[in-house]
N, C-alpha and C positions, 0 to 999 in steps of 0.2 A: 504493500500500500504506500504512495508517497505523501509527502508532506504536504502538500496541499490536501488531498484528499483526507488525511489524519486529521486535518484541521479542521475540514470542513465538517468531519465525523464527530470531535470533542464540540462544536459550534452546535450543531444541530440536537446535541445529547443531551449541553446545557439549555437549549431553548426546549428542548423537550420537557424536562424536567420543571421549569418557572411554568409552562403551559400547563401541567398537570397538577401543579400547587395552584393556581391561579382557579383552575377549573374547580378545584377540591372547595377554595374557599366561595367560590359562588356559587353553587351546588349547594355550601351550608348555607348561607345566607337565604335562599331557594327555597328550599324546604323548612329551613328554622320561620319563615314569613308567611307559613298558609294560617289561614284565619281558625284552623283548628286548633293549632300550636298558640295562635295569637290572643285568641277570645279568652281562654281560664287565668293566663299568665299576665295579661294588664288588665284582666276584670281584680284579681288581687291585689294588685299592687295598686290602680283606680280607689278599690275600697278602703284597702289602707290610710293611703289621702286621705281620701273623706273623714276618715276616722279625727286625723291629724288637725280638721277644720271646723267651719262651722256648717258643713251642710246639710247635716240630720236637723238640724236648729234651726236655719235658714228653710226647710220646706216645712218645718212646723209651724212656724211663723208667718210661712203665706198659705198655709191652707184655708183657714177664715176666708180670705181674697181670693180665691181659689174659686171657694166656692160660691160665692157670690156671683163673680164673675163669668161662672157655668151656666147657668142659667139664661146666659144670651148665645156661648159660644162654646166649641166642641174642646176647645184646647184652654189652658193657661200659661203663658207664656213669662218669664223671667229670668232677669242676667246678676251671675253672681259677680262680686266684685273684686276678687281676689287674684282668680286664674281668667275673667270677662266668660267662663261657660254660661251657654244661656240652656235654663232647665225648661223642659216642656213636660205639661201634667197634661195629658189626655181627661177628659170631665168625665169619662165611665170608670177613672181610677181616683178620683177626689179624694174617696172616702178610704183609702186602703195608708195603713202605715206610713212614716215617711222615710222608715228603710227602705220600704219596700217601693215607694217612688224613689229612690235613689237609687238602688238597686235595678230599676228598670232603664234610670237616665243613663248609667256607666253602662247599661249591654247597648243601649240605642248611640250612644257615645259611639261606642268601639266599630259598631255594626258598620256607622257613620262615617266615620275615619277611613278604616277599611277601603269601601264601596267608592268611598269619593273618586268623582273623578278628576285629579286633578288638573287642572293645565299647564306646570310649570314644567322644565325640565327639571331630572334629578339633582344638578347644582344648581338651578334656576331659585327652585324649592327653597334651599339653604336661607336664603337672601330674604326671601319673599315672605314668608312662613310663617309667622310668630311661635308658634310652638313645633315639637322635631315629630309630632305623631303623624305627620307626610310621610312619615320615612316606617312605619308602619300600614303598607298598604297595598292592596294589588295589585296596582300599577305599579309601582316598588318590586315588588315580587317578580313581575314581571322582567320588569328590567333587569335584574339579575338573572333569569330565567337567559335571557338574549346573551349576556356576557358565556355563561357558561356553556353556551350552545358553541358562541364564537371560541370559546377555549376548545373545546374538546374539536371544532374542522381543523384549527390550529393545530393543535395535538395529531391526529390523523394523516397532514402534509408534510408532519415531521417525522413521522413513523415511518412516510412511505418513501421519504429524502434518507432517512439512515437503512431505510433493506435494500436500496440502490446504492449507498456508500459501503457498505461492510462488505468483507468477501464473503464469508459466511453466511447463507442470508437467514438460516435459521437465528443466529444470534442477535437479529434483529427484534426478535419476538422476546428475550432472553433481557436484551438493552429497556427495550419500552416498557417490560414484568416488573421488574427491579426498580428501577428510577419513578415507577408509578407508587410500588409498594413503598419505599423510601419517601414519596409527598405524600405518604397519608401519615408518616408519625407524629409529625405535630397537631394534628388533630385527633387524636387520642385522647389530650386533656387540654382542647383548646380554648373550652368553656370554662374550664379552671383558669387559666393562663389572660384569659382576657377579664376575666373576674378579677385580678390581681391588677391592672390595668386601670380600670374602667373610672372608679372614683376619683386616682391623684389626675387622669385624663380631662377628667368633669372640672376641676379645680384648676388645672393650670390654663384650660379654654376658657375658665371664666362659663361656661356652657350653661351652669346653674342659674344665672345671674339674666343672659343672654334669652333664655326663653320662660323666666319668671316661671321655675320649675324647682320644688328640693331634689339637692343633690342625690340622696340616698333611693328615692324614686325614680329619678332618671337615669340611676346606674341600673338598674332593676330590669327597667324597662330595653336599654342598652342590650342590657346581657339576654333578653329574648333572642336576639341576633345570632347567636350562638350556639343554644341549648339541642339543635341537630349535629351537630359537630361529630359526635362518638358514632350517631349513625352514617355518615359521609364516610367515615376513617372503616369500619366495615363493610361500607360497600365497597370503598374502592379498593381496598385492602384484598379481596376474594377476590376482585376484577383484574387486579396486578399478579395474584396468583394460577389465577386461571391463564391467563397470558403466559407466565414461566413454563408452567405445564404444558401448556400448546408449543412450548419452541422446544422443551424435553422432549415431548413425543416426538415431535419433526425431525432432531439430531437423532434420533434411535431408527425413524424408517430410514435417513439417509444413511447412518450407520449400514442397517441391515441390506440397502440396495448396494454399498461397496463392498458388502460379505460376499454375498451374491454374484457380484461382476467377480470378482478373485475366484471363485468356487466356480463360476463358469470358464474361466481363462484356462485356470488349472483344469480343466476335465477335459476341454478343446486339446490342448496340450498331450493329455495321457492318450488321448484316440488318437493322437496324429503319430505319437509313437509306438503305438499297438500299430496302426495300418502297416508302418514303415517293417 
């Protein structure tokens, strides 16, 4: 193999390799953002807040108004003044607890968030946004959905750039097993590692401050982003192995076809000196 072509072999191995960490972590992002994952995980941490504030207080307070006010119209409407959430009381729930209206506003919150559809773009957003629950949401989801799609064509053109560089080409299958299985050990415990992360992260952005959020909640909410993590690291982990096994088996038929070709030379061989 010459130097050029060596180079271009270590080039494409390392590009290989940033492609499949890349793909790794947006794939978790992917999965950690469906609204299945999303909905139990900032419904807790939503109630929590509440707990932290006045807003059991505050719907108790307007329920008298509430209900007065029902009597002309189907909704009651009211903005709290802390985080500007504006609460909506449907008039066929007036009469029910005002956990249990709070407990209703944080799932219609989340549902809300979600579903939005936003217009900005994902940095657009940043700018634009007053608070970071943009970055909780389908569209969101999505968009990472697209990155990883673009990693893994990435990944595939570099897979098929090194079984054209190697001479060996089973050991193509061998290079991309390996260096896949090796991008998945950081997310083994990436959800640990970005938990460690997340608050002094909060604090030195000022992040807290920036979108009139407590920090300890917003790390919370953060670390959703991550909690598929250990599923990512097993799947691609089997997927990287199944790949090694596929280029084992291939070295063992090409193996058994150079047995083969020898075992036929030699037998061509012994007949031609029997004839003689």
């Amino acid at each position: 193999m010459g130097i050029i072509k060596r180079g271009l072999l270590i080039v494409a191995c390392v590009l290989l390799f940033i492609s499949f960490l890349a793909g790794n972590f947006f794939s978790t992002l992917y999965l950690s953002l469906s609204y299945d994952n999303i909905q139990p995980a900032l419904n807790e941490s939503l109630t929590l807040l509440a707990e932290q504030t006045n807003f059991l207080s505050l719907i108790q307070e307007k329920q008298p108004f509430a209900e007065e006010h029902c009597k002309n119209y189907t909704d009651y409407v009211f903005k709290e003044d802390t985080f500007g959430y504006v609460f909506v009381i449907p008039c066929n729930l007036i009469s029910e607890t005002p956990g249990f209206l709070l407990e209703y506003n944080i799932e219609k919150f989340i549902h809300d968030i979600y579903y939005k559809d936003y217009s900005c773009s994902m940095w657009g957003c940043f700018k634009e946004m007053g608070t970071p629950f943009f970055m909780i949401s389908e569209k969101f989801r999505n968009y990472w959905r697209g990155k990883f799609y673009f990693a893994m064509i990435l990944s595939t053109i570099l897979f098929i750039l090194i079984f054209f560089l190697v001479e060996k080409k089973t050991n193509s299958f061998l290079i991309a097993g390996i260096l896949l299985v090796v991008s998945t050990i950081p997310f083994v415990r990436l959800d640990f590692i970005i938990g460690l992360f997340i608050r002094p992260l909060i604090y030195l952005l000022g992040l807290s401050e920036v979108y009139n959020f407590p920090s300890s909640e917003l790390a919370r909410i953060l670390y959703i982003f991550f909690t598929k993590a250990n599923m990512v690291f097993l799947i691609f982990l089997f997927i990287g192995l199944g790949i090694i096994l596929v280029g084992i088996i291939l070295k063992f038929f090409a193996a058994g076809f150079k047995i083969s070709e020898l075992f036929s030379r030699f037998s061509k061989k012994s007949s031609l000196k029997q004839s003689k």
